[in-house]
C-alpha positions as CSV (number, residue, x, y, z in Angstrom):
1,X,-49.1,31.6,25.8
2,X,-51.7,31.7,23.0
3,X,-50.8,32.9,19.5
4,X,-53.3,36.1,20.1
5,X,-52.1,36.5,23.3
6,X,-47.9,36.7,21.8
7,X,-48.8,38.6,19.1
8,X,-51.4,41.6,20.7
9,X,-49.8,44.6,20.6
10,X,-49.4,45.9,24.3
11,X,-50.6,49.6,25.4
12,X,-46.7,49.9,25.5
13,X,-46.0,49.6,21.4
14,X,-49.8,51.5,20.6
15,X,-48.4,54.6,21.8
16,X,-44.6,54.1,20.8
17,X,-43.4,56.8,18.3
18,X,-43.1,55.3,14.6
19,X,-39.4,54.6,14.5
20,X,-36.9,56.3,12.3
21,X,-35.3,54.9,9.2
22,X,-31.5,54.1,10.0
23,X,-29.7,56.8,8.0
24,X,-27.1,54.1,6.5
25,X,-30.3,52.0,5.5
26,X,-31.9,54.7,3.6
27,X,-28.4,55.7,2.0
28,X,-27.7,52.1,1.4
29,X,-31.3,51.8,-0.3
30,X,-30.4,55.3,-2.4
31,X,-27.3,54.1,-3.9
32,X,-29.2,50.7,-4.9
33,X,-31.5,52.1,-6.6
34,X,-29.8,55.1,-8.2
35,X,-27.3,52.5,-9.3
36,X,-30.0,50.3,-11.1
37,X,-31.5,52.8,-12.8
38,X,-28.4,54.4,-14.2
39,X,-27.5,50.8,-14.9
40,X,-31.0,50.9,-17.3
41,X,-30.0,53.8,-19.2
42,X,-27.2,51.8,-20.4
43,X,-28.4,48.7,-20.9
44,X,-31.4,46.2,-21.5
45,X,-32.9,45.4,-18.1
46,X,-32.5,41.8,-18.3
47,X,-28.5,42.5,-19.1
48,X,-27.9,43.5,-16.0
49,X,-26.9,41.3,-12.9
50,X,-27.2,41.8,-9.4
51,X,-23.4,42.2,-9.0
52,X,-23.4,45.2,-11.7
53,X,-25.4,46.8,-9.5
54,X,-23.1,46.5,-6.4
55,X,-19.9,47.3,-8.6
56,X,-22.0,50.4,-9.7
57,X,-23.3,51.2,-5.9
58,X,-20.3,49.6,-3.8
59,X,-22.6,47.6,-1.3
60,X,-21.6,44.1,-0.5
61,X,-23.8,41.1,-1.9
62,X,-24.8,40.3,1.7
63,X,-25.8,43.8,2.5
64,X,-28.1,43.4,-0.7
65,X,-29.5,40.3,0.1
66,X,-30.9,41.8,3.6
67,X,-32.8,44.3,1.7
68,X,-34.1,42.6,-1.4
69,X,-34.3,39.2,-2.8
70,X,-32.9,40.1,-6.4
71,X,-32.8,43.3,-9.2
72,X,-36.5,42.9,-9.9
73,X,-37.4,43.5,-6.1
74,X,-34.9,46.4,-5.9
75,X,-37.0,47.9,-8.9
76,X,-40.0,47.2,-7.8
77,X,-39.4,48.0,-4.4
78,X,-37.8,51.9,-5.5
79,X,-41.2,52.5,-7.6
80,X,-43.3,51.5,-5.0
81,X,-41.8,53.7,-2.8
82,X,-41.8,56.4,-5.0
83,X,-45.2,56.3,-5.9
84,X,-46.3,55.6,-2.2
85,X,-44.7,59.1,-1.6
86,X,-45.7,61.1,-4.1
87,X,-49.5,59.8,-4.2
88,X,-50.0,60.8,-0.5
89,X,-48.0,64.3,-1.0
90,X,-51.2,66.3,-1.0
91,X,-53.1,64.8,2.2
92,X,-49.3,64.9,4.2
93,X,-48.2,68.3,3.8
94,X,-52.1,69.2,4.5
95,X,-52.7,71.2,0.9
96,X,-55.6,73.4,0.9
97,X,-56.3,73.2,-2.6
98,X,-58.8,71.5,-4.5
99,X,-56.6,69.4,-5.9
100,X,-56.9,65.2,-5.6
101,X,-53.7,64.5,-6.7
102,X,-49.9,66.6,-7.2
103,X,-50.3,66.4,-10.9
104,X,-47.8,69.4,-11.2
105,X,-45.5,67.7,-8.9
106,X,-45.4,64.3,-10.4
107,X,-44.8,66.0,-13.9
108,X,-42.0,68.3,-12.9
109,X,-40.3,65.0,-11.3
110,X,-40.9,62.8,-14.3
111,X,-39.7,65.5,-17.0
112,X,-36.1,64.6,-16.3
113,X,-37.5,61.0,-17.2
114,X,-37.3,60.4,-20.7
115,X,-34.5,58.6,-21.0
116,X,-35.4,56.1,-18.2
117,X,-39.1,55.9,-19.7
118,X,-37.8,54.3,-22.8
119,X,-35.5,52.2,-20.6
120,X,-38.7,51.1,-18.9
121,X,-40.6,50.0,-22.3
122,X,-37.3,48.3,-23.8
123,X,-37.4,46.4,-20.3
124,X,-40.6,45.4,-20.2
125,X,-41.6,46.8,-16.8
126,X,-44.2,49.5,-17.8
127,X,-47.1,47.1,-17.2
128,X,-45.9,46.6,-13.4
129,X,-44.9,50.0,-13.0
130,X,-47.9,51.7,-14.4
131,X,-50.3,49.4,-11.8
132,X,-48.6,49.8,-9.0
133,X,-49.2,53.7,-9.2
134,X,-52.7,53.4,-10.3
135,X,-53.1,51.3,-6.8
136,X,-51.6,53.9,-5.5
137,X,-52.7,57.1,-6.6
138,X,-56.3,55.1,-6.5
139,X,-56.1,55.2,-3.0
140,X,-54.4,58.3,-2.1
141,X,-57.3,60.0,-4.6
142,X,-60.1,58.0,-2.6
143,X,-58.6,59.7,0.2
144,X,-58.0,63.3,-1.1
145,X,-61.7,63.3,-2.3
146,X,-63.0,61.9,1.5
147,X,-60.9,64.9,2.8
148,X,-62.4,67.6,0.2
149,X,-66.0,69.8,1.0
150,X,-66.5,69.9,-2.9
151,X,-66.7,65.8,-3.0
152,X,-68.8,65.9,0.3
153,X,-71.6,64.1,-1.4
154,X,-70.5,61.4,-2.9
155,X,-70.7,58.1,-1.4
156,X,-68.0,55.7,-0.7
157,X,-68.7,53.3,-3.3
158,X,-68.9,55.8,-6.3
159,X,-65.7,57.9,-4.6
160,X,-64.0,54.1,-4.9
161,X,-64.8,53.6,-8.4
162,X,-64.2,57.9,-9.7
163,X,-60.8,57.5,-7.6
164,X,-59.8,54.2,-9.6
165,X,-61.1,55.7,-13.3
166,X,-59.1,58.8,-12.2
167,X,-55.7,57.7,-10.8
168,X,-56.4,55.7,-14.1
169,X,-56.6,59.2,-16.8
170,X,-53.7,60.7,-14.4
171,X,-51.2,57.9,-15.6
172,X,-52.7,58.0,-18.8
173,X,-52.2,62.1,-19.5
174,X,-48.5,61.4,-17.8
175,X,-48.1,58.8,-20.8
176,X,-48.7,61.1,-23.3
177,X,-47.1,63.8,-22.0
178,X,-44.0,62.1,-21.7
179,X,-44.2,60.7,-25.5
180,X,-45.1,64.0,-26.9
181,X,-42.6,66.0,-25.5
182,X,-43.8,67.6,-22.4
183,X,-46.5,69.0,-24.7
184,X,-47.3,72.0,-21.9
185,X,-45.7,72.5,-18.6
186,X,-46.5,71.0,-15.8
187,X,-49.1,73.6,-14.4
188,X,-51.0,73.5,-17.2
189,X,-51.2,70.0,-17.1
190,X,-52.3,70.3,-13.4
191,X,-55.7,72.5,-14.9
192,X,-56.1,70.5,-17.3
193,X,-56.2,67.3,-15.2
194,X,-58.6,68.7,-12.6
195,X,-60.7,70.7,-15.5
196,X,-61.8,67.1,-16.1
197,X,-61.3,65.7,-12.8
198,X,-64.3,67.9,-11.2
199,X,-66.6,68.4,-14.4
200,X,-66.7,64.6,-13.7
201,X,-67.6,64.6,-10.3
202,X,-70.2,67.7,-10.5
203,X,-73.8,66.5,-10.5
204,X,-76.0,66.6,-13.7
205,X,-78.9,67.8,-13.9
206,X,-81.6,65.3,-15.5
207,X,-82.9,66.8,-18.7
208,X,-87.4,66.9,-18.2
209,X,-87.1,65.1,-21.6
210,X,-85.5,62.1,-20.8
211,X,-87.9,59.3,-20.9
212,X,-86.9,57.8,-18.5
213,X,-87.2,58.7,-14.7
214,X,-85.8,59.7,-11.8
215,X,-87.0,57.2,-9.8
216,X,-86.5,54.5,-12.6
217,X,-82.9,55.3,-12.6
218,X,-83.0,55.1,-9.0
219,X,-84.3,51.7,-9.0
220,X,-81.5,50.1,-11.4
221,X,-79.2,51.3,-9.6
């Protein structure tokens, strides 16, 4: 039997149901991660050792090792998840706003987060944390905007690139409003967001004294 052959997926598994997380994985994952990140509010990331985290969760080293290959890949692993989640909350539950992303959502969840945000810079894991939600909130906004009548007309490549600059603003406004304060509540960061979000994306008109023109813009483009 031919690699292709082994590995094509019969019409058996296309129309299987998605299979359901084992309930003692997903509680096994829970305590992991919950037990890290309290873990981080107590002490500098790189203090803490894989079997801190089991004392802290209970879960044996071997039951560890068959989820993750160390405390960075349990972190990394729980924000990617989270992210992944959150991003896609909008298209999932089948929201018929015009909203791209759950801006209110995401801020109500991260206001209990101070503590753990200064946990994240004293660790040094903002950078990784901070691109793996712009990849995905990029995406899950490329989506949102595909799914929206109001962004009907623009094309793929300049959704691509507004959905990148924008997933890009969204963690930026979250970074601010985590280091001032929660400087307004969540809905009102939600306008705000999407004030700028579709002034953005609306068409401008081209003023008749430009000097340059339409069709010269066209072409450079």
């Amino acid at each position: 039997m031919s690699r292709k052959a082994r590995w094509a997926p019969s019409n058996a598994d296309r129309l299987a149901a998605p299979r359901k997380p084992d309930p003692r994985v997903v509680r096994t994952r829970a305590a992991l991660g919950e037990a890290l990140v309290r873990l981080m509010h107590e002490r500098p990331f790189a203090a803490i050792t894989v079997q801190h985290v089991l004392d802290r969760a209970q879960v044996a080293r071997s039951t560890f090792y068959a989820h993750y290959n160390g405390k960075d890949d349990l972190f990394l692993s729980d924000v990617d998840e989270f992210f992944e989640r959150m991003a896609t909350l909008l298209s999932r539950r089948g929201d018929a706003a015009d909203r791209i992303a759950p801006v209110r959502e995401l801020f109500a969840h991260v206001a209990e987060w101070r503590e753990f945000h200064a946990a994240l810079i004293t660790s040094g894991k903002v950078h990784d944390v901070l691109q793996l939600g712009q990849g995905h909130f990029a995406r899950a906004i490329d989506r949102r905007l595909a799914e929206l009548p109001a962004a009907a007309g623009l094309l793929p490549a300049r959704r691509s690139a507004l959905a990148h600059a924008l997933a890009g603003a969204l963690l930026s406004l979250l970074s601010w409003w985590i280091d001032h304060r929660a400087t307004g509540s969540p809905a009102e960061m939600d306008d705000l967001y999407h004030r700028m979000v579709w002034c953005g994306i609306s068409p401008r008109p081209v003023h008749a004294a430009s000097t340059v023109s339409r069709s010269t813009i066209s072409r450079r483009v």
